[in-house]
MARLUMDO-106136 format. One record per residue: z, y, x of N, C-alpha, C in turn; residue in three letters. Coordinates in steps of 0.05 Angstrom, whole numbers. Example, Ala and Ser with C-alpha at 12.3 -4.5 7.8 and 13.67 -1.06 7.14 Angstrom:
% MARLUMDO-106136
   n.c3   n.c2   n.c1  ca.c3  ca.c2  ca.c1   c.c3   c.c2   c.c1   r
    156   -114    264    156    -90    246    156    -66    264 ala
    142    -45    257    143    -21    273    157      1    258 ser
//
This chain:
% MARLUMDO-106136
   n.c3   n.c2   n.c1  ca.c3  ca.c2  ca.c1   c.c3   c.c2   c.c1   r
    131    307    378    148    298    400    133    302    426 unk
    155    319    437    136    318    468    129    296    499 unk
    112    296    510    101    277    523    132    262    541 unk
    146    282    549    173    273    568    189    254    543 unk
    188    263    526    211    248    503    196    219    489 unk
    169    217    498    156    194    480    159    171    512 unk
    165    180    537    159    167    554    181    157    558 unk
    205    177    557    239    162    549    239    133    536 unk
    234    142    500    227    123    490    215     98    501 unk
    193     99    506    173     79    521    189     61    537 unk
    204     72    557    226     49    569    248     46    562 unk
    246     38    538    276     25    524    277      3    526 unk
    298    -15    516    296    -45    514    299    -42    485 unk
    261    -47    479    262    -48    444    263    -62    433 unk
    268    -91    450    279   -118    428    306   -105    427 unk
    325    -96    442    360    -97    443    362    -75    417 unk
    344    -56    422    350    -32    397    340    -43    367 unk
    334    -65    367    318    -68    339    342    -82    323 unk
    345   -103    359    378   -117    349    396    -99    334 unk
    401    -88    356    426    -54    345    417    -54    318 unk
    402    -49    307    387    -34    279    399    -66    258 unk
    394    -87    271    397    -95    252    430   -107    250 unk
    442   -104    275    469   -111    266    487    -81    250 unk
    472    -60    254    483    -26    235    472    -41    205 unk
    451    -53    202    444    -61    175    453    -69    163 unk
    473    -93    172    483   -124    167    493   -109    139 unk
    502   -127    115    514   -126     95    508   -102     80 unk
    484    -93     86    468    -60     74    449    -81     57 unk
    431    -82     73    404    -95     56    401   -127     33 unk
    391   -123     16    381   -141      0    365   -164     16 unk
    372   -183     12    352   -207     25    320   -209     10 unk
    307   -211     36    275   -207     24    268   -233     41 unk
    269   -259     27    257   -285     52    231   -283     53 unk
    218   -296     63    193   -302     68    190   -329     44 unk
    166   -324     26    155   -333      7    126   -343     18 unk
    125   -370     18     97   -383     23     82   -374    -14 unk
     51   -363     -7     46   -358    -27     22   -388    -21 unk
     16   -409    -50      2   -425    -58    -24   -412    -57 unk
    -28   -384    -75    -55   -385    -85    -69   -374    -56 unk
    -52   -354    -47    -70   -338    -17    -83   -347      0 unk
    -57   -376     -3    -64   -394     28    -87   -410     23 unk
    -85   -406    -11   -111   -435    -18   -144   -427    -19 unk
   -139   -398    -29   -152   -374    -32   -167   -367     -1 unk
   -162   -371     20   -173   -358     45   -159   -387     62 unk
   -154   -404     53   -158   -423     76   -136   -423    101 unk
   -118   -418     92    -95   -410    121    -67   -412    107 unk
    -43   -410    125    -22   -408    106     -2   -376    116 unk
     -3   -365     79      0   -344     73     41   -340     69 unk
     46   -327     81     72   -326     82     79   -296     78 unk
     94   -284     48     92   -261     39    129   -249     51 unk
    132   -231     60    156   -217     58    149   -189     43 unk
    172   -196     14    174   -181    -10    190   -156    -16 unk
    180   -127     17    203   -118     16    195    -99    -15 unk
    179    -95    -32    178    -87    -54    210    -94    -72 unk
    221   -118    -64    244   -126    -77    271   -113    -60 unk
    261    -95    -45    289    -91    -24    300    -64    -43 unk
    327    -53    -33    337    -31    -48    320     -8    -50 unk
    318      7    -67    301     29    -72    267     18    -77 unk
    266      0    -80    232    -16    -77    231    -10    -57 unk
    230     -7    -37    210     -4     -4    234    -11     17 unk
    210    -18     38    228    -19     66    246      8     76 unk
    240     31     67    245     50     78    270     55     84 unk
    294     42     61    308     41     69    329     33    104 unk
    311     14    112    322      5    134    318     29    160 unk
    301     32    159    296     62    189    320     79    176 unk
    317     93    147    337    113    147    365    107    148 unk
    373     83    139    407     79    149    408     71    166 unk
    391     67    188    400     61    222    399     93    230 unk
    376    101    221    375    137    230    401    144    230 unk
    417    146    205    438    153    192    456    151    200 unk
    458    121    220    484    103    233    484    111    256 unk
    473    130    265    469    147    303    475    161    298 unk
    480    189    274    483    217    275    513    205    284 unk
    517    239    301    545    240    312    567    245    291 unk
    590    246    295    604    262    269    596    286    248 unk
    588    306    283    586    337    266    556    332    258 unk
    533    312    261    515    317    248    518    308    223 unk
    536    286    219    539    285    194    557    300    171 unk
    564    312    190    590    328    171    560    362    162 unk
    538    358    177    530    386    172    497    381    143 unk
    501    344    135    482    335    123    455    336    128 unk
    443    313    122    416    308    120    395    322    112 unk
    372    323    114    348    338    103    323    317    106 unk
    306    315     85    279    299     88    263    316     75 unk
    231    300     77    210    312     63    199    288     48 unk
    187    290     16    186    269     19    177    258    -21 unk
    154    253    -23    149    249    -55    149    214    -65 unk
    166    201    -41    160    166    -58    186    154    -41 unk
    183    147    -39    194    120     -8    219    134      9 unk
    219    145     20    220    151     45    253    167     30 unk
    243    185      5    268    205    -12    286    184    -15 unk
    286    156    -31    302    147    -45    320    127    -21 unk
    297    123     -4    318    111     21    331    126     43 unk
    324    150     38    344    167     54    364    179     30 unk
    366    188      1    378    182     -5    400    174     -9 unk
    399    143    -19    419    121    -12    434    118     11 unk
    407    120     31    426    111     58    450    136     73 unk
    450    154     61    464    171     58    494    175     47 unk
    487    168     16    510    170     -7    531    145      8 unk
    515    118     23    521     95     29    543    100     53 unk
    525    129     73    541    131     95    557    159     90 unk
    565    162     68    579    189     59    572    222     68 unk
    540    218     69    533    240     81    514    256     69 unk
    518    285     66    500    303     40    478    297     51 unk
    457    293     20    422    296     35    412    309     16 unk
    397    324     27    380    337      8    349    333     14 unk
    334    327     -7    306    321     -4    289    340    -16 unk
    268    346      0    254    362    -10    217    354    -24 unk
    216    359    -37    199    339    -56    175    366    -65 unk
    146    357    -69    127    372    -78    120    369   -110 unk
    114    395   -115    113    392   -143    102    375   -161 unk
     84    359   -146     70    338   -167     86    316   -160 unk
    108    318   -146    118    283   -151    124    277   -182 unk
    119    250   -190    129    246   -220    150    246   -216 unk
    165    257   -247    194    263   -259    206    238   -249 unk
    198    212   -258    216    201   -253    223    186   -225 unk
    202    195   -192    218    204   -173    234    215   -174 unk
    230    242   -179    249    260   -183    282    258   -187 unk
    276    234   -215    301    233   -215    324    206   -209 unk
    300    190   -193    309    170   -188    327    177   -157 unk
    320    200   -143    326    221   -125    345    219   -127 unk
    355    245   -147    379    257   -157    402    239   -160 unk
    398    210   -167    413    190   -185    431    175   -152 unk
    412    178   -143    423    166   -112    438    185   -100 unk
    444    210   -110    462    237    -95    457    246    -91 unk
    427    252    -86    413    269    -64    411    300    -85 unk
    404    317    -71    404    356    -74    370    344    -69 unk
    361    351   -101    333    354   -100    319    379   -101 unk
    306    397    -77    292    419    -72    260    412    -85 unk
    246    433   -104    220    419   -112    205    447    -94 unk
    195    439    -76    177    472    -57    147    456    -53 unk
    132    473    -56    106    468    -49     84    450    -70 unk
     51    451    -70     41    431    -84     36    406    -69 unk
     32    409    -44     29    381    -30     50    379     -9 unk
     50    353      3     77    342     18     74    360     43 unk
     49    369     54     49    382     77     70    405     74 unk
     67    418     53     85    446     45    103    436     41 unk
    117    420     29    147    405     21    156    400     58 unk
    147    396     70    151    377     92    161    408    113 unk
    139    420    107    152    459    118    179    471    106 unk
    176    467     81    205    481     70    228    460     81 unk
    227    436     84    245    419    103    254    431    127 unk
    233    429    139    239    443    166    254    475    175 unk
    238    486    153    255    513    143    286    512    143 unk
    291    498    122    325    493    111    336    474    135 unk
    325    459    151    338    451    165    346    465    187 unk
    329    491    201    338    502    218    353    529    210 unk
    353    525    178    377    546    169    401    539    157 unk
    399    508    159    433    506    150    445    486    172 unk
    424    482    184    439    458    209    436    437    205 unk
    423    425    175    415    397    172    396    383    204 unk
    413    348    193    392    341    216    359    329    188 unk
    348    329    214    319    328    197    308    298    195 unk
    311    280    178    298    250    179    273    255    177 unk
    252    248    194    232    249    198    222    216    180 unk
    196    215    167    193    185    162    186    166    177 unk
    168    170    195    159    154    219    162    165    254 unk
    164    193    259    160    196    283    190    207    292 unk
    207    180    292    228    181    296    243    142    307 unk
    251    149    323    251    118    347    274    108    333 unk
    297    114    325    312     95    305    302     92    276 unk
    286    110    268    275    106    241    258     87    251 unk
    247     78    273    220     55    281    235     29    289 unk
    258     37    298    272     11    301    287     -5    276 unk
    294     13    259    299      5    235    278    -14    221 unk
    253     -2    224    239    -15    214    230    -49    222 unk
    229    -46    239    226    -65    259    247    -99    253 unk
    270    -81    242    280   -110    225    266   -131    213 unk
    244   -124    204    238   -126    181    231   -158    199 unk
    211   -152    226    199   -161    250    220   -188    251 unk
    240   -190    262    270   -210    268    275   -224    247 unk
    281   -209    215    281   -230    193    249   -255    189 unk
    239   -240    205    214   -265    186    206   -282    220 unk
    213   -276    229    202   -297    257    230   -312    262 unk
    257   -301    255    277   -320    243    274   -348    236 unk
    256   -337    213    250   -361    186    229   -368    197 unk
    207   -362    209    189   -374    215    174   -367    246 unk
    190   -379    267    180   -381    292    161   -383    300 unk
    149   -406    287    117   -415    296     98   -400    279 unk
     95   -367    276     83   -361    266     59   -357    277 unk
     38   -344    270     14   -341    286      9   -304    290 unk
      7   -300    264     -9   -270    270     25   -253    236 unk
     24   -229    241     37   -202    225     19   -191    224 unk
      1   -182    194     -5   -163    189     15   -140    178 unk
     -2   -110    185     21    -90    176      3    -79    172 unk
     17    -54    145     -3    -34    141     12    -12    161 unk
    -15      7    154     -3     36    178    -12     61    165 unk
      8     83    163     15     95    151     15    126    177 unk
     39    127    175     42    146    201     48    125    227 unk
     55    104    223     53     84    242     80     77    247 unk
    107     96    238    125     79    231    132     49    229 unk
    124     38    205    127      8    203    111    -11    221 unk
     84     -3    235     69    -13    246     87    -13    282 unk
     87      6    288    103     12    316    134     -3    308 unk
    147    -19    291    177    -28    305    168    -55    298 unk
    146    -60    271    139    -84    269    133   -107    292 unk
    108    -83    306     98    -91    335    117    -95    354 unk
    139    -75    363    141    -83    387    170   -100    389 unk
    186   -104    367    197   -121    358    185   -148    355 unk
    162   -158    347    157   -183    343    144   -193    374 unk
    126   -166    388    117   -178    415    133   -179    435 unk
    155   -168    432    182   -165    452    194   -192    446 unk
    195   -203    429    206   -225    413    194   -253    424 unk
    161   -251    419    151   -277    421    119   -259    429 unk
    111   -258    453    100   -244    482     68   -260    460 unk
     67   -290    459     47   -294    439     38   -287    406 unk
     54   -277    397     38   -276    371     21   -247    367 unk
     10   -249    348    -13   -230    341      1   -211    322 unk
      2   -176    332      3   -171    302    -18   -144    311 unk
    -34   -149    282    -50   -137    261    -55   -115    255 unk
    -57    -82    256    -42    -63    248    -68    -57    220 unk
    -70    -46    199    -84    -49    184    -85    -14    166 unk
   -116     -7    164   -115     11    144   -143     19    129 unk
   -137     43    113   -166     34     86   -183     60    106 unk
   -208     43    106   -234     58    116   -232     87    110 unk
   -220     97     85   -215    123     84   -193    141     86 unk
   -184    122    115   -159    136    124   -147    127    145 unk
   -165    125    163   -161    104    198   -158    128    221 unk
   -124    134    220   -123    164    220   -110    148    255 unk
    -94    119    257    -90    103    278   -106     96    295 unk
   -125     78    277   -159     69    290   -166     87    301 unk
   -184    113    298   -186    135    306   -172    140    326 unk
   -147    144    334   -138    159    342   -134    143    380 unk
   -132    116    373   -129     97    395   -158     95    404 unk
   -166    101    384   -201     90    401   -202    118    416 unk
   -193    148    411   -199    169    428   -185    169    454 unk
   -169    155    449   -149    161    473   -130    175    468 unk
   -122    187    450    -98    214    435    -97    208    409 unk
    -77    220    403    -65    221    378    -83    249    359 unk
    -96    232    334   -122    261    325   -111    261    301 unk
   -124    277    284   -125    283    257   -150    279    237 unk
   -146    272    219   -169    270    199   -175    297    180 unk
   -190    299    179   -201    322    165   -195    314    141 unk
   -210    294    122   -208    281    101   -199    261     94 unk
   -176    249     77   -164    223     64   -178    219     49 unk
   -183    189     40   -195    177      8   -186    155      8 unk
   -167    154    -10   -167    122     -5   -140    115    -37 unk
   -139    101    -52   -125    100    -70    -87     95    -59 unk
    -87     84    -32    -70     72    -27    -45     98    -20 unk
    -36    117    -32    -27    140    -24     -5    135      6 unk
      5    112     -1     28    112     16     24    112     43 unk
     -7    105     53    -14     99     84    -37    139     79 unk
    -28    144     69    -54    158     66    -40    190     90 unk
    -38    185    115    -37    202    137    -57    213    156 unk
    -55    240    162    -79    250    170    -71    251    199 unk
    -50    246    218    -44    244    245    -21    226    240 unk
    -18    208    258     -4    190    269     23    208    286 unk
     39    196    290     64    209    303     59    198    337 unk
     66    221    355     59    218    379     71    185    400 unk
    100    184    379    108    157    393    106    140    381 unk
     93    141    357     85    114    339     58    105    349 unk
     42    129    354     13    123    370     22    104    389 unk
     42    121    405     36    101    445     50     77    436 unk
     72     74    425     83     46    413     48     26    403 unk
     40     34    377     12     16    369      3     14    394 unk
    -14     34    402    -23     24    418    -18     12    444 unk
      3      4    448     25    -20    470     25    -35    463 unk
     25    -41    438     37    -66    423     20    -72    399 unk
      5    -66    390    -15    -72    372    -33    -96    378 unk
    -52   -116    372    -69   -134    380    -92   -123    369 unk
   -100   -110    344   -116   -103    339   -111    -75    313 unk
   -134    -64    305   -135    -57    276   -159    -67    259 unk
   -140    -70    238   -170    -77    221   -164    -59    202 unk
   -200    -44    181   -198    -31    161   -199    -55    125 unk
   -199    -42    110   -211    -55     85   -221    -31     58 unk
   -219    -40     50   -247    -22     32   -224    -13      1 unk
   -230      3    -12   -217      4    -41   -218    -20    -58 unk
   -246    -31    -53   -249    -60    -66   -231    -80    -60 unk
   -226    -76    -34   -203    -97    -20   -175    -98    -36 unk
   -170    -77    -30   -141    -62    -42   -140    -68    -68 unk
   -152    -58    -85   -147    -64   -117   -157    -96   -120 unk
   -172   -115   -110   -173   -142   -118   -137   -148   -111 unk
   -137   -142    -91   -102   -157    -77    -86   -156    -93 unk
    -86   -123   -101    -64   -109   -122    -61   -132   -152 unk
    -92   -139   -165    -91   -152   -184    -83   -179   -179 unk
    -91   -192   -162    -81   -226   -154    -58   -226   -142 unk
    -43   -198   -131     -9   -209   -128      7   -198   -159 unk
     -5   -187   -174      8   -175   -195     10   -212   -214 unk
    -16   -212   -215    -41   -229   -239    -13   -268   -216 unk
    -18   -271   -190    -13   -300   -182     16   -304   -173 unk
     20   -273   -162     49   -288   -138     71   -272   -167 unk
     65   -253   -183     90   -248   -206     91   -226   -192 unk
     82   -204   -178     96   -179   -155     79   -157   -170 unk
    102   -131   -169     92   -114   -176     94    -94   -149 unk
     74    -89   -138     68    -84   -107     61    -62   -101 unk
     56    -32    -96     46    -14    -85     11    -14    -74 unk
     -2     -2    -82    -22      5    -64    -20      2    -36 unk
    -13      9    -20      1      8      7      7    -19     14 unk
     19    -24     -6     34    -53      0     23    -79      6 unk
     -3    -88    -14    -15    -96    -14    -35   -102     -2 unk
    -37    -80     20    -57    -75     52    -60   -115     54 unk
    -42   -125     64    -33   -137     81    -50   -162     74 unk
    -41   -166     37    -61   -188     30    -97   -178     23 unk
    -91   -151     22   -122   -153     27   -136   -152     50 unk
   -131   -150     72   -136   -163     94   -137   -201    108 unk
   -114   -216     88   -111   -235     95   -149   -257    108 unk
   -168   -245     84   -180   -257     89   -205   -255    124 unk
   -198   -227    137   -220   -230    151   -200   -238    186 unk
   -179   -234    176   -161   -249    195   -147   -284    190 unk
   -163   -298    176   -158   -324    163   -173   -345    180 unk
   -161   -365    184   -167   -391    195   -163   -419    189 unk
   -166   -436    192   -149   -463    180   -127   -461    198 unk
   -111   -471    183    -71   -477    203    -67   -455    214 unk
    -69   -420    213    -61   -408    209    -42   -393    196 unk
    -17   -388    210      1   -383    196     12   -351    197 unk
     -7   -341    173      1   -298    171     29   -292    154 unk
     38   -279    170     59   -262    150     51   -240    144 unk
     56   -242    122     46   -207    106     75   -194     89 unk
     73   -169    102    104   -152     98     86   -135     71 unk
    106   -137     45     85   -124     25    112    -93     27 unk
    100    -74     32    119    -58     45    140    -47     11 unk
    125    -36     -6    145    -32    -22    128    -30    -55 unk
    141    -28    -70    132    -29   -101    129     -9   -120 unk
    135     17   -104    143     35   -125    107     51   -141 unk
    109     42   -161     81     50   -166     92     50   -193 unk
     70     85   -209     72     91   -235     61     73   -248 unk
     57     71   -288     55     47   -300     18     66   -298 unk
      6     81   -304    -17     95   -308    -30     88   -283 unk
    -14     88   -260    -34     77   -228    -34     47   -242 unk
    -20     29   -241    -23     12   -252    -47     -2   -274 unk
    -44      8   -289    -72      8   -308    -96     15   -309 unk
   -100     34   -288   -119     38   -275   -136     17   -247 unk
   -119      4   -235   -114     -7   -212   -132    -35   -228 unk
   -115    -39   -247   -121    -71   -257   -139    -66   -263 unk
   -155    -48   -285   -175    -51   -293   -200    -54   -262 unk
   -204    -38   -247   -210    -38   -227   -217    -58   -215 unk
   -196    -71   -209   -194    -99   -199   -201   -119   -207 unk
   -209   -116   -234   -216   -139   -258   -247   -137   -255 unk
   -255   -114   -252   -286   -102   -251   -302   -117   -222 unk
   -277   -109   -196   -284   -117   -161   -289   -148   -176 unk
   -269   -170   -183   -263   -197   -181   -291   -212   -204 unk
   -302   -195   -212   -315   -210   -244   -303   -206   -271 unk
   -291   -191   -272   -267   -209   -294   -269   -189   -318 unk
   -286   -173   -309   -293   -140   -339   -321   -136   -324 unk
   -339   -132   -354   -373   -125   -342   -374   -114   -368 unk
   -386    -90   -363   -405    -75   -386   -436    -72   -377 unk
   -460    -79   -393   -480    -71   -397   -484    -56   -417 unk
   -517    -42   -420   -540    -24   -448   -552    -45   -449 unk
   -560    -43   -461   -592    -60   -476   -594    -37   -496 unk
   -628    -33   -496   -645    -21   -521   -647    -41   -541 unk
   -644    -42   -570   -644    -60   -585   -660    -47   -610 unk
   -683    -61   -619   -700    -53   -648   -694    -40   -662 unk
   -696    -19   -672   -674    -11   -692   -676    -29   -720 unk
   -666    -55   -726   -674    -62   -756   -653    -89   -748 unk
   -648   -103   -770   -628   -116   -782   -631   -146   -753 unk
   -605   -148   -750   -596   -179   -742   -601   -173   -706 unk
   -606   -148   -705   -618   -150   -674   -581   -148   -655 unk
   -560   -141   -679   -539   -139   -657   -515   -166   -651 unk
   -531   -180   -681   -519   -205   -687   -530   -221   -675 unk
   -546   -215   -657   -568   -235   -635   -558   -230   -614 unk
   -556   -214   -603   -540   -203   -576   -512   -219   -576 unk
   -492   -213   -599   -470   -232   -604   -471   -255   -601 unk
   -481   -266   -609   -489   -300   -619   -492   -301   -578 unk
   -504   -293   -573   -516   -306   -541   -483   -299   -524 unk
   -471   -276   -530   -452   -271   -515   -431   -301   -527 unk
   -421   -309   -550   -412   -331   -562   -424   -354   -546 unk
   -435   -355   -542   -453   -378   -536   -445   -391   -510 unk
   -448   -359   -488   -434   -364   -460   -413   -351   -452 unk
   -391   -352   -478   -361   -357   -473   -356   -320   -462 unk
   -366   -309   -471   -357   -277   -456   -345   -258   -476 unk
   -325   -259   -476   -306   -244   -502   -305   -219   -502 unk
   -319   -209   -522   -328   -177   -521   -300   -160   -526 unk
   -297   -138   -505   -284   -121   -510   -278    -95   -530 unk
   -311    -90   -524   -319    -61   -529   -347    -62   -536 unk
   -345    -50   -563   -373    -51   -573   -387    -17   -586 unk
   -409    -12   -565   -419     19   -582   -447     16   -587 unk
   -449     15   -604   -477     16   -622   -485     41   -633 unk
   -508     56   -621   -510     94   -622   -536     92   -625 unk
   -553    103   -650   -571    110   -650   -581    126   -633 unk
   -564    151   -633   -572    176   -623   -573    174   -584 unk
   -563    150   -585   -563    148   -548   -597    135   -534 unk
   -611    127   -562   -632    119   -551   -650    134   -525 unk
   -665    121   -503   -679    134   -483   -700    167   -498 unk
   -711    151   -518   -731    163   -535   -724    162   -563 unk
   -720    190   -575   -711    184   -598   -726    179   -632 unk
   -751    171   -616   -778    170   -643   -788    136   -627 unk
   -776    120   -611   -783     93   -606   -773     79   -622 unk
   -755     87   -645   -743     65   -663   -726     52   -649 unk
   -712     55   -630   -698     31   -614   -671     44   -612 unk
   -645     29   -611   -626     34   -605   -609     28   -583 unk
   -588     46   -567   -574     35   -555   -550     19   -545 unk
   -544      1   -547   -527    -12   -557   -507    -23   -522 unk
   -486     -6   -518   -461    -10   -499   -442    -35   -510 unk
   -438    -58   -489   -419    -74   -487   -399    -80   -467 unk
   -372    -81   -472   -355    -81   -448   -349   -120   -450 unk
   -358   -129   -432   -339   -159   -438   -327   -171   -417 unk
   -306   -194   -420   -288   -199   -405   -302   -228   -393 unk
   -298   -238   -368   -320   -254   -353   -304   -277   -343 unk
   -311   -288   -327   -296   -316   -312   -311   -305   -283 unk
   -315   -284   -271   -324   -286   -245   -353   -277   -239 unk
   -370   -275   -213   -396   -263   -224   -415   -279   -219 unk
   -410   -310   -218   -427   -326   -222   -429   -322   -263 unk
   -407   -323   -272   -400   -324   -300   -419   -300   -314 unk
   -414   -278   -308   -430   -248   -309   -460   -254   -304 unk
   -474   -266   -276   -505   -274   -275   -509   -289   -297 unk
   -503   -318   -295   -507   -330   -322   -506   -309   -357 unk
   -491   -302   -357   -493   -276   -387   -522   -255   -385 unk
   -519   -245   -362   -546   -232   -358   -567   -248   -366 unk
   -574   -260   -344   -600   -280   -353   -605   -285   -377 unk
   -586   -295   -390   -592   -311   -419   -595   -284   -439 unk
   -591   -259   -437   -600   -243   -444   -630   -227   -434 unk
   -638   -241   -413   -655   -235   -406   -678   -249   -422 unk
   -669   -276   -414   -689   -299   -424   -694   -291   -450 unk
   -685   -285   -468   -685   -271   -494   -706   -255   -506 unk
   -713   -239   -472   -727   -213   -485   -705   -189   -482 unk
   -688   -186   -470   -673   -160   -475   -667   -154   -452 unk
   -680   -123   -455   -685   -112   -416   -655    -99   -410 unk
   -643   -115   -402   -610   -103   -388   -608    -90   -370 unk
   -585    -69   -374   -581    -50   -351   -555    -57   -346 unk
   -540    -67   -327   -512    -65   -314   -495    -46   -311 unk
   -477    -36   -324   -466     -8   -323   -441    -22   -293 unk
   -428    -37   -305   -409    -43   -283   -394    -66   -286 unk
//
């Protein structure tokens, strides 16, 4: 977007347009209230107030930017259909918001999206194009077909009714809860973060919001701290859905107008959250999603009152199981050590007996001659995976294997 068109934007009345967005919404969206969560607030000392758009149509917020997008095209743009780019989120709510507003879409999707994107796609109406291995290439053949059939092009974030759409999200939860204090948001292309913001500070001039992303992918941070909108060379970060390498030119100047701060968090962050909103609040939450409560704690206070937007849910069952285990490993809650052990009778029934003793329920047990350091020391190596109460719970197990006599090595 060029500098004349982000400055347009810039003087709008973006409380009145968010309004607009949400009276085009009315009787579209699924109710997502605001949920006081018990354990978060008890957990970090503040009170934790969750909005569950994981529960909204399509799992994600996304829906809301694309049927306000949708609710501006003129006649003939809708009569000439939609076009997106797009492997999660962003397909199924443009999509819908389409079939909803009787208008062709076709999405264009990269080859590794899983099948059953794919066809959760299709199921919603949409003309599924599979071009390219990554979204950057999917996101080109969009642009391609759009300037060869006349489609208009839904952009996911660097688009001012797709940001105002979002921004609902902003009006339903300070609705319900006025006296709030601080919004955290995750940030992505900055989309959700830019209507979040300037919807809630247009709203109420005091409260705080948050903008948040993982150390291996502070493509916003970065980019506000230069003064311009940059790019990252390299992503890492498990959270795919924030995982952007430039920010959109009016989602930048929006954050940074309306932002209070950014904060990062670590992969450790992310997968503990993932497990304690799965494991406490009953949610099955996104990587992405979950930004929000893993941040809760370094933005936490007493009588603090955070809202956290868990943006959406859509996550495979294999991320999943991977995630938990993970998270089980960050929290205490899975430890594997080696120990060298004698090679001769009762030495593994001794190891047992002590794990029995201090309550650590073995998972996984490998007992390998052939893994010994030295293989003429007579000694064996003997791998345990076990399940813990925390890593006070884990020190205690060490020690007492220590005290023993048995030189432990911590695998993880």
């Amino acid at each position: 977007m060029d500098k004349q068109q982000v400055e347009e934007y810039l003087k709008r009345d973006h409380l009145a347009d968010v309004e607009q967005a949400a009276a085009n919404l009315q009787g579209v969206l699924l109710p997502t209230p605001l949920r006081y969560s018990n354990f978060f607030s008890k957990e970090y000392n503040c009170d934790v107030y969750i909005k569950p758009e994981n529960l909204q149509l399509t799992g994600s917020f996304k829906i809301r930017g694309a049927y306000n997008k949708i609710s501006h095209l003129s006649p003939e743009e809708s009569a000439r259909g939609i076009i997106a780019a797009s492997a999660g989120n962003h397909a199924q709510g443009c999509a819908l918001s389409a079939r909803q507003k009787g208008v062709k879409a076709t999405i264009v999707m990269p080859n590794v999206t899983p099948l059953l994107k794919v066809e959760a796609t299709k199921n919603l109406g949409a003309d599924v194009v599979i071009s390219g291995d990554v979204f950057d290439e999917a996101y080109e053949k969009a642009v391609q077909l759009a300037e060869e059939h006349g489609y208009t092009f839904i952009h996911p974030f660097e688009d001012y009714e797709v940001i105002c759409g979002q921004g609902t999200i902003a009006l339903e939860a300070l609705a319900e809860l006025p006296e709030a204090d601080e919004i955290l948001v995750p940030i992505g292309g900055g989309g959700l973060a830019a209507g979040i913001a300037m919807a809630a500070k247009e709203k109420n001039p005091k409260i705080k919001v948050i903008g948040l992303e993982p150390v291996g992918a502070m493509s916003m941070k970065r980019s506000i701290e230069q003064g311009r909108p940059g790019t990252l060379e390299t992503l890492k970060t498990c959270a795919e859905g924030v995982a952007v390498r430039r920010p959109g030119d009016l989602t930048y100047s929006l954050c940074a107008r309306y932002l209070d701060d950014i904060v990062t968090v670590t992969e450790k962050d992310i997968m503990e959250a993932f497990l304690l909103t799965l494991e406490k609040e009953k949610l099955v939450v996104e990587t992405a999603g979950v930004i929000p409560l893993a941040a809760v704690k370094k933005r936490a206070q007493p009588g603090k009152k955070i809202i956290c937007p868990l943006s959406g849910g859509n996550i495979d069952m294999v991320t999943i199981s991977s995630i938990i285990n993970q998270g089980m490993i960050s929290r205490g809650r899975i430890m594997c050590f080696s120990v060298e052990l004698p090679d001769k009778p009762w030495q593994l029934a001794k190891v047992a007996q002590l794990l029995a003793e201090h309550n650590a329920n073995v998972i996984e047990l490998e007992h390998d001659q052939f893994k010994a350091i030295d293989r003429y020391s007579n000694k064996v190596v003997l791998e345990v995976t076990v399940e813990t109460n925390g890593h006070l719970h884990i020190q205690e197990v060490l020690e007492a294997l220590q005290d023993e006599g048995f030189a432990v090595k911590r695998i993880y």
